[in-house]
C-alpha positions as CSV (number, residue, x, y, z in Angstrom):
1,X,-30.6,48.5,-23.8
2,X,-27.7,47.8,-26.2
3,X,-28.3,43.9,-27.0
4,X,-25.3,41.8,-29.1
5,X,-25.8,38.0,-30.4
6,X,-23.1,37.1,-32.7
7,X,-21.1,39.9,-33.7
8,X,-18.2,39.7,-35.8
9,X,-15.8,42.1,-37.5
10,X,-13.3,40.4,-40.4
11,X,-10.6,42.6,-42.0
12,X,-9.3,40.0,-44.7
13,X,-7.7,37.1,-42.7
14,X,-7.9,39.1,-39.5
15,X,-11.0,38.6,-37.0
16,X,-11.5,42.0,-35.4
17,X,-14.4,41.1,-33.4
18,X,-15.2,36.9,-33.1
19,X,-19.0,36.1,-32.2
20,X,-19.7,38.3,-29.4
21,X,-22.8,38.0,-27.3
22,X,-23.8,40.8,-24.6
23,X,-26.5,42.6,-23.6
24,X,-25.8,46.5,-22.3
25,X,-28.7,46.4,-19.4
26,X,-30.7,50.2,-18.1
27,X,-29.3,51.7,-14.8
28,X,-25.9,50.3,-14.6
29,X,-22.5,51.7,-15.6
30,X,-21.3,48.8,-17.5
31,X,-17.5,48.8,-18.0
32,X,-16.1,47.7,-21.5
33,X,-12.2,46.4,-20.5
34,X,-9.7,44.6,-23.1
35,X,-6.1,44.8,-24.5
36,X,-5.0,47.2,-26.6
37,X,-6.2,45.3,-30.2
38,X,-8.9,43.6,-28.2
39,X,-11.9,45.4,-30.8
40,X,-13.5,47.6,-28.6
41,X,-13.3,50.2,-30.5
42,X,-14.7,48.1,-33.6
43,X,-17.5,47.0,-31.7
44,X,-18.7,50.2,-30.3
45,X,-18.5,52.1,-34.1
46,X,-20.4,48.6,-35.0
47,X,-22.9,49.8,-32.3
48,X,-23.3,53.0,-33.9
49,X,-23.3,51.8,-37.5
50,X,-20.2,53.3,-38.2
51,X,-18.9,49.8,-39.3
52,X,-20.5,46.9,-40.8
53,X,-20.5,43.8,-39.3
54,X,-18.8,40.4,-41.0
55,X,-21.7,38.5,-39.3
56,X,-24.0,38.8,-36.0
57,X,-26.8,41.2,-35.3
58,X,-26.9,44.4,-32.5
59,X,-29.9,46.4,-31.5
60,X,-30.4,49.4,-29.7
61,X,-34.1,49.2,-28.0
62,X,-34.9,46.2,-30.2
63,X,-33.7,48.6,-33.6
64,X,-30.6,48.6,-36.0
65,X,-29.2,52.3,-35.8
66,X,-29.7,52.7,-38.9
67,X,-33.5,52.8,-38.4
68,X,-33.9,54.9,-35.8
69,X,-35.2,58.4,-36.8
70,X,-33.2,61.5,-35.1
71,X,-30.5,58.9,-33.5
72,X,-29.0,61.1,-30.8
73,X,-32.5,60.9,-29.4
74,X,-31.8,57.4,-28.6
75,X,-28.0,57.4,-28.3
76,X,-25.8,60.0,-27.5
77,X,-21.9,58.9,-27.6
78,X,-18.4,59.8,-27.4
79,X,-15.6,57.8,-29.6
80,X,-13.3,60.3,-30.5
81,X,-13.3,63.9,-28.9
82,X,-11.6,65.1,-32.2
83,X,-14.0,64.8,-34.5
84,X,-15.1,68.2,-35.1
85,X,-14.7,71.0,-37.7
86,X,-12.2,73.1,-35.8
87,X,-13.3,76.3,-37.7
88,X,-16.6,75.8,-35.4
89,X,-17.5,77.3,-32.1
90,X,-18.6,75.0,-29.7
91,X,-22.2,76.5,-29.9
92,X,-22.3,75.9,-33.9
93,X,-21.0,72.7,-33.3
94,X,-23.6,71.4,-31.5
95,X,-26.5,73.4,-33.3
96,X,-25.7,71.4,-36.1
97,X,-26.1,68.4,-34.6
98,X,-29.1,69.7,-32.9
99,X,-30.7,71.0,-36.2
100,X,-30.0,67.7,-37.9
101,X,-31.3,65.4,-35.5
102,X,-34.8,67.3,-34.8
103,X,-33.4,68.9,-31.3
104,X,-34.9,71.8,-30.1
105,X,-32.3,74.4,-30.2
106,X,-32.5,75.4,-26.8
107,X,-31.1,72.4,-26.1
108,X,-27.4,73.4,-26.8
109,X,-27.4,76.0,-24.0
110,X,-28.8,73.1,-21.6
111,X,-25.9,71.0,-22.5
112,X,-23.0,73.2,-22.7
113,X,-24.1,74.5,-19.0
114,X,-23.9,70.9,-17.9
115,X,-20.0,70.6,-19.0
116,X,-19.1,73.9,-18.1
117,X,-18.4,74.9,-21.3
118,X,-20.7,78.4,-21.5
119,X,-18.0,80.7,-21.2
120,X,-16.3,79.6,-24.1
121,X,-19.2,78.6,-26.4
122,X,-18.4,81.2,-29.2
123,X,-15.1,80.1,-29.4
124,X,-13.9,77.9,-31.9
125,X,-12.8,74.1,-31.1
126,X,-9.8,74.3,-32.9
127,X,-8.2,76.6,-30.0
128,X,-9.9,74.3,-27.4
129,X,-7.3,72.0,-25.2
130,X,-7.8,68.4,-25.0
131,X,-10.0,68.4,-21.6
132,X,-12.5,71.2,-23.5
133,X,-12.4,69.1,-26.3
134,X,-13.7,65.8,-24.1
135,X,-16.8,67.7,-22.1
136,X,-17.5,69.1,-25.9
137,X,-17.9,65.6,-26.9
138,X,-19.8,64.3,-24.3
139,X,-22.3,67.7,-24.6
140,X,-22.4,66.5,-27.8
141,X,-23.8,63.2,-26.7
142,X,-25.6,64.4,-23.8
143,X,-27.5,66.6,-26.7
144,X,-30.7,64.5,-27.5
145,X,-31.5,64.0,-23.6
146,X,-30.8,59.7,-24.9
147,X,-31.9,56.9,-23.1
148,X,-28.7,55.4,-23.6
149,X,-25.3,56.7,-23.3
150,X,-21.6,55.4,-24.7
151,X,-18.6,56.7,-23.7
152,X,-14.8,55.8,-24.7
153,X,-12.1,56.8,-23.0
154,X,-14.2,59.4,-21.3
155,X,-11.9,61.1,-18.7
156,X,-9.4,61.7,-21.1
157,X,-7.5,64.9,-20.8
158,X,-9.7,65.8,-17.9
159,X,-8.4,67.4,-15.0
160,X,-9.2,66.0,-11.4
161,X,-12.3,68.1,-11.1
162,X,-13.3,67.2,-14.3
163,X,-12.7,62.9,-14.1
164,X,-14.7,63.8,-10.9
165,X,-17.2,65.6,-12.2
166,X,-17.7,63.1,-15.2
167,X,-17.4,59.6,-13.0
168,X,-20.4,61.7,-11.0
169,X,-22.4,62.3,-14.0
170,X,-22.4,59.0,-15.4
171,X,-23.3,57.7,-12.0
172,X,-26.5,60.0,-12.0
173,X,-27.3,59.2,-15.6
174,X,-27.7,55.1,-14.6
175,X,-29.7,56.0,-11.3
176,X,-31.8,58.1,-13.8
177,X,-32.1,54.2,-15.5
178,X,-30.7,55.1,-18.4
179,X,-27.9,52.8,-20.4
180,X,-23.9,53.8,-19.8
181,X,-21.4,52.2,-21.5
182,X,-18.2,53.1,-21.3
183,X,-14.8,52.2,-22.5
184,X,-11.4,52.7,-20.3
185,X,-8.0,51.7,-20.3
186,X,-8.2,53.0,-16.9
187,X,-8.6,50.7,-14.0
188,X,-9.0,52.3,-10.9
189,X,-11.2,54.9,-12.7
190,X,-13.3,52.0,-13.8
191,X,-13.1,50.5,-10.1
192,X,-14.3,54.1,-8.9
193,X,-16.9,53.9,-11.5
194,X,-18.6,50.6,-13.3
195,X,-21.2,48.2,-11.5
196,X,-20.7,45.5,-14.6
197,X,-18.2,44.2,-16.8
198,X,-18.0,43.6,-19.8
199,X,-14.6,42.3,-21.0
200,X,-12.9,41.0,-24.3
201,X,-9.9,40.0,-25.7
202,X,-8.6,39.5,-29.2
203,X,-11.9,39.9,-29.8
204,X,-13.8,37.2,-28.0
205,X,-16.0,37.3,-25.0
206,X,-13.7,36.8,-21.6
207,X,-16.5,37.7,-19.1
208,X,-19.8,39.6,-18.8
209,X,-20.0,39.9,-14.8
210,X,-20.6,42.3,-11.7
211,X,-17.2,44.3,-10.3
212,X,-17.4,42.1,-7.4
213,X,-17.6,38.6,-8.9
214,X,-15.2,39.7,-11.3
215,X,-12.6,40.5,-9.1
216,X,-13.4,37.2,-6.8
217,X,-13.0,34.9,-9.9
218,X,-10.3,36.4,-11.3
219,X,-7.8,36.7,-7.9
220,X,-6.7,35.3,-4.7
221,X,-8.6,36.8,-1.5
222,X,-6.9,36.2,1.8
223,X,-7.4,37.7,5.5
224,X,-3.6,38.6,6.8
225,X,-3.1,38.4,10.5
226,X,-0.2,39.9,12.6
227,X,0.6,38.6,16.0
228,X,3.6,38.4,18.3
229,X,2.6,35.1,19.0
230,X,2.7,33.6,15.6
231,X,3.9,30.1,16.1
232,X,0.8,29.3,18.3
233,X,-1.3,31.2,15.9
234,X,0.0,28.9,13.1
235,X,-0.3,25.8,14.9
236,X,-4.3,26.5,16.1
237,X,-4.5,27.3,12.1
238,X,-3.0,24.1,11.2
239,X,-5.1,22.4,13.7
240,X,-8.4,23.6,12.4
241,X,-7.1,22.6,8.5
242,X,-6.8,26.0,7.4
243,X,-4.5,27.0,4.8
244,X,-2.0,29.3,5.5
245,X,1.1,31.4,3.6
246,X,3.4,32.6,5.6
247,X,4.3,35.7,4.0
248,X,8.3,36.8,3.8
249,X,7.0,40.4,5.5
250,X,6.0,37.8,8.8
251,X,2.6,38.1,8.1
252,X,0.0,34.9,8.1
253,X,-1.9,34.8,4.7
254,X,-4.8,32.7,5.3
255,X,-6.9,31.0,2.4
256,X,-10.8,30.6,2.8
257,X,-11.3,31.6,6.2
258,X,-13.6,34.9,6.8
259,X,-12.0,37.7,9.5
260,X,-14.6,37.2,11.7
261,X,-14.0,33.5,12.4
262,X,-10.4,34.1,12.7
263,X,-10.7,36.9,15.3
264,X,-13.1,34.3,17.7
265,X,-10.5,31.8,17.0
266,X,-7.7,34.0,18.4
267,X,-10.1,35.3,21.1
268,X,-10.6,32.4,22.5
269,X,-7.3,31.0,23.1
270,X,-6.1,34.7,24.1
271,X,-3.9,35.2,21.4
272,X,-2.9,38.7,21.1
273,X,-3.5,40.7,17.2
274,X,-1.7,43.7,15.8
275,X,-3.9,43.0,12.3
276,X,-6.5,41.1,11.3
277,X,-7.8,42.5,7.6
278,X,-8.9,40.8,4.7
279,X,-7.5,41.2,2.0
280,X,-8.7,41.5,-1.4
281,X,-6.8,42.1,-5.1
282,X,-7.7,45.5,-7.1
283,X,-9.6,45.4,-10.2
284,X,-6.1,45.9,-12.2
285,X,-4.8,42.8,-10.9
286,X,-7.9,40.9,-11.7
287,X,-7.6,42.1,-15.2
288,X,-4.0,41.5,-15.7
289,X,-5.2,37.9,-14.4
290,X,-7.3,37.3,-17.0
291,X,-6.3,38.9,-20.0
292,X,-2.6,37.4,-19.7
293,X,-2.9,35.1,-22.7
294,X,-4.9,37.9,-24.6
295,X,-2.4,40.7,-24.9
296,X,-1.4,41.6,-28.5
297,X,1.8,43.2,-27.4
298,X,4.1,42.3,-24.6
299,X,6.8,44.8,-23.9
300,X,10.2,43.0,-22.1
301,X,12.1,45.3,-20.0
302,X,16.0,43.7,-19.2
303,X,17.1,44.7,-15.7
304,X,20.6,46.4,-16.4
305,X,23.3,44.0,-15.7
306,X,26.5,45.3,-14.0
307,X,29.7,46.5,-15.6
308,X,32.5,44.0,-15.0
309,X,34.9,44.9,-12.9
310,X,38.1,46.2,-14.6
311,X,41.1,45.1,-12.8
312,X,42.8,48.8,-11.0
313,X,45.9,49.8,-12.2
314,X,48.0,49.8,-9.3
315,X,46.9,45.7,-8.7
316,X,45.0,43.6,-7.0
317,X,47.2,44.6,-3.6
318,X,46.7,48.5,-3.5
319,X,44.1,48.8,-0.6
320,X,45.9,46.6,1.4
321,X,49.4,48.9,1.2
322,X,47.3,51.9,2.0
């Protein structure tokens, strides 16, 4: 468990990271969402003691990282994909981190068989695209055999077998009960992926919820019905105080109501439907939602305006000589 009460990041007059509270729970894939300039990244390198904290407290397992003996026994993570000596192979690579961390070295065979990296394990990084260089990294935290896991931007570079292959893995790592945290910019990966959310912005604490009750807080649901006989339909709607959009595509958006009920209620008065779903906004949505108010940088795209019209030459008469 990855446990936060308090944490704060200052850089001069600038608060990074502004009293955050969380706790990382075992056997979930808890997603970490926020702005670009939210401090995620800050807070995950204060996770791993790679920053110092202006204030606040974290704990991995009840310990500081910086008293844990062999760390990568108890975390294994991936922040940045390029952080490793290029004149390396990616079997020295990892040895290194195996010898200094107490690893058997049998270990690094284990792990680059896992990310498919054997063929090329005598080759050095430095030749390595940017999809080798992410499964590198996350052999590289997969190393100790940790209880807990962190992971940003972990499909990054990967190819659609690979984001497959790694959304799968982290999956089996939390029914295994360990810890997975990971960082994304990408939504519908996330939607694919997380069972909790975590999610900041400018670097305070906007919600700490389930997928589900994040996206229900956080956007409209509706069930959208479709019927050649929509006046009646509206008025037995109106009838039984239900609220009701009508939509410009000649749909009926109705508020609060489940499909099921709806479906009786047109049953029953033999109302004939071409569509009855409900309706529910994606996880992108939700977020947009949300983090409106929180986002650093807002870029303002002008629709082109048209060109005046010049008057012709010949005058304002010449199509109707033609």
């Amino acid at each position: 468990m990855i446990e936060l009460e308090g944490l704060t990041k200052r850089y001069g007059d600038k608060v990074a990271v502004d009293s955050l509270s969380f706790s990382v729970r075992p056997g979930l894939i808890t997603g970490f969402l926020g702005p670009n300039g939210a401090g995620k990244s800050t807070t995950m390198r204060m996770i791993l003691g790679l920053d110092h904290p202006t204030a606040g407290d974290v704990r991995i397992d009840g310990r500081h990282y910086d008293r844990l003996k062999d760390p990568l026994k108890y975390i294994g993570a991936l922040l940045d994909a390029k952080a490793v000596h290029g004149g390396r192979s990616a079997y020295n690579h990892l040895l290194c981190l195996a010898q200094s961390n107490g690893i058997p070295n049998q270990r690094v065979a284990e792990v680059l068989d896992t990310v498919g990296l054997t063929a090329v394990a005598r080759k050095k990084a430095k030749g390595f695209s940017l999809g080798m260089g992410q499964r590198l990294g996350i052999a590289g935290a997969l190393l100790g055999d940790p209880r807990i896991l962190m992971f940003d931007e972990p499909v990054n570079g990967l190819d659609p077998e690979g984001i497959h292959w790694i959304r799968n893995l982290m999956k089996s790592l939390a029914a295994q009960g360990r810890t997975v945290f990971v960082s994304s910019h990408l939504m519908s990966e996330m939607a694919l992926t997380a069972d909790h959310l975590v999610v900041i912005g400018q670097g305070r604490l906007l919600a700490d919820t389930s997928m589900a009750d994040f996206i229900h807080r956080n956007s409209r649901s509706y069930v959208q019905i479709r019927t050649p006989q929509r006046e009646r339909m509206l008025d037995l709607l109106h009838d039984a105080g239900v609220t009701v959009v009508e939509a410009g595509t000649g749909a009926l958006e109705v508020d609060g109501g489940k499909a099921e009920q709806l479906g009786e209620l047109a049953a029953r008065n033999q109302i004939v439907l071409h569509e009855l779903s409900p309706q529910q906004a994606s996880l992108e949505e939700a977020f947009m939602q949300l983090t409106a108010e929180s986002v650093e940088y807002h870029a303002h795209t002008d629709s082109p305006q048209p060109e005046p019209a010049q008057p012709h030459p010949w005058g304002d008469d010449w199509q109707k000589e033609r």
